[in-house]
C-alpha positions, 0 to 999 in steps of 0.5 A: 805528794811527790811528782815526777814530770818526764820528756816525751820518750825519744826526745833529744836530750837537753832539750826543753820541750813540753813534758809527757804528763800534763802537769799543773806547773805554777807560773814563776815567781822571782825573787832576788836578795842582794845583801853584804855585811851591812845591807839587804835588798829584796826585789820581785822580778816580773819578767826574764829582762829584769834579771840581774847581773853579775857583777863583783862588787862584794855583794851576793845574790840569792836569785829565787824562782818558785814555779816550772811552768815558764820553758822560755823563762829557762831558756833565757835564764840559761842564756844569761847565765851560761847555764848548761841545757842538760841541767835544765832539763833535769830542772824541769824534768822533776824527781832527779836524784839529789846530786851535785854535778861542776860545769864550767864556773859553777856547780848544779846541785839537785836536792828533795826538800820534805816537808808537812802540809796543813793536812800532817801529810809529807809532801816534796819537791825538787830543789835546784841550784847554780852556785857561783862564788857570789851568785845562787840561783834556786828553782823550785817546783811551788811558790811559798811552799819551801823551807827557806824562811828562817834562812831569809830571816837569818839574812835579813836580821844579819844572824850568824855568818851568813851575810859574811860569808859568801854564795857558798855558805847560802847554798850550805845554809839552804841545804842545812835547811832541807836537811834538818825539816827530816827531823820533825817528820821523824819525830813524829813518825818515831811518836806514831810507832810509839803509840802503835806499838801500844795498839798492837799489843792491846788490840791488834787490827787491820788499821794498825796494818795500814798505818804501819805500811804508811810509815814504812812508805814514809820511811822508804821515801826518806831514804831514798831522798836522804841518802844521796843528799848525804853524798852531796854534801860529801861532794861539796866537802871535796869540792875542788873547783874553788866555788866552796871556801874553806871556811863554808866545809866546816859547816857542811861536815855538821850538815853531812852528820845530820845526814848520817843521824837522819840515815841512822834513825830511818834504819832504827825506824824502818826495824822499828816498823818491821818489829812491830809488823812481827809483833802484830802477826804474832798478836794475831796468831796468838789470839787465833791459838785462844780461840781455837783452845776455847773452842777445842776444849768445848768441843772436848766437853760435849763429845761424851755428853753427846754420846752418852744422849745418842745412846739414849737416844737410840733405845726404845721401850717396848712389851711393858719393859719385860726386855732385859736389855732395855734402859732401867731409867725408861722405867724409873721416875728420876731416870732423866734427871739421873742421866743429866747428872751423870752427863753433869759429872762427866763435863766436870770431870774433864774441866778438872783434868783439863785444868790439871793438865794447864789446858785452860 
């Protein structure tokens, strides 16, 4: 799931000391792809003295780091490529919130990727850049759990725009990326409900409760990723620094209205849960209201017959049946049964009036 690594409380900012939680941060894992228009290198990176650099010769750089639990590893990286301390603290200090920050000669971007594990569980993680014009640098929290393949098959095949264009619309094609994994999550949140709705009607319980609150923390926490990441890439369109091309805005304005339709379908999803969450309780209250009917109405049916057995039941026969005001049944051979048909009739009667009044 999500994981949050802060700094020790009363810890100077900008620096990159050990966290507050223990975490089980992976060792780094670099890769770099150096590509232009006609060819693709990839390289392992086995330690912070092998890191490229930047050089203008028309070529970009995707510089991949896939693990936190190297400090010195950012320190040098923040050496070699003048980054700012205070964006890799937010680097290593994961769950910021998706954001996009110009520092001098570049921009930081922080965005939440989502994604499914092998168990159809949502899992994230923080996904950090530096952008230059012919320079990308992303820091992710895992090895080989990112959403970037098809982005390194469009470079290595040479699809599309991406290996004419220039850091910028890698840095947009990565975002695109992050962005549209929501989709197939919702999709199936949106199938989930579909097939919840049905139970609910038909057989209202507890479980379909817990599975209601689970989507609906899912929703939540697509919200809360999915809404700034929005406002980063209406950053990124009015970027002024240089860094975004003219020709890369074009593409994020598709991205932002992804955005804007994934915000759309939480919201519809969120009401979704919320109606559903009435409809069960109403369900519930209904069927309570039937028992209860059934029960009232029983009870209605045997309140006459138990009187009428009480008063039998409070006389007594005695002196040879010479009292007058002794029961005439005690003394008769089909008293009883006469009493049980009387008692019969009583129920019947009811059951009939109740039917009239559409009490059952």
């Amino acid at each position: 799931m999500f994981k949050t690594h802060y700094a020790i409380p009363g810890t100077a900012p900008a620096t990159l000391a050990t966290l507050a939680v223990p975490c089980d941060a992976e060792k780094p894992v670099i890769k770099l792809i150096e590509y232009d228009l006609n060819s693709v290198v990839e390289k392992t990176i086995t330690s912070a003295a092998d890191l490229p650099t930047v050089t203008d010769d028309g070529k970009v750089r995707w510089l991949d780091i896939e693990g936190l639990g190297d400090a010195e590893l950012f320190k040098a990286l923040g050496e070699k490529y003048g980054l700012h301390p205070l964006a890799l603290e937010d680097v290593l200090h994961t769950g910021q919130r998706p954001k996009m920050e110009p520092y001098d000669g570049l921009l930081f971007i922080i965005a939440q990727m989502v994604y499914r594990d092998t168990d159809s569980q949502m899992c994230g993680e923080q996904v950090s850049m530096f952008l230059t014009p012919r320079f990308l640098i992303t820091i992710q929290e895992e090895p080989e759990t990112d959403v970037f393949d098809p982005v390194r098959e469009r470079i290595r095949a040479g699809r599309g725009y991406i290996r004419k264009l220039g850091a910028d619309y890698l840095a947009y094609a990565l975002l695109d990326s992050i962005v549209d994994h929501c989709f197939p999550i919702l999709e199936a949140v949106g199938d989930a409900l579909e097939t919840l709705e049905d139970e609910v009607l038909e057989r209202p319980n507890a479980t379909c409760v817990a599975r209601l609150h689970e989507h609906k923390r899912t929703l939540m926490q697509l919200r809360r990723f999915v809404w700034p990441e929005r406002d980063v890439c209406n950053s990124l369109l009015h970027d002024e620094t240089g860094i975004v091309a003219a020709e890369t805005k074009v593409f994020l304005r598709d991205c932002y209205d992804h955005t804007v339709q994934i915000m759309d379908l939480i919201e519809s999803y969120r009401d979704v849960v919320s109606g559903l969450t009435e409809m069960y309780l109403s369900a519930v209250g209904m069927r309570t209201n039937e028992i209860m009917r059934v029960l009232t109405v029983m009870s209605a049916i045997f309140i006459p017959l138990t009187f009428v057995a009480g008063v039998y039941g409070m006389n007594f026969d005695y002196a040879d049946g010479k009292m007058p005001w002794n029961l005439p049944e005690l003394h008769q051979p089909h008293g009883y049964l006469g009493c049980l048909l009387v008692m019969a009739a009583i129920a019947v009667g009811q059951i009939m009036f109740f039917k009239r009044k559409k009490w059952l």
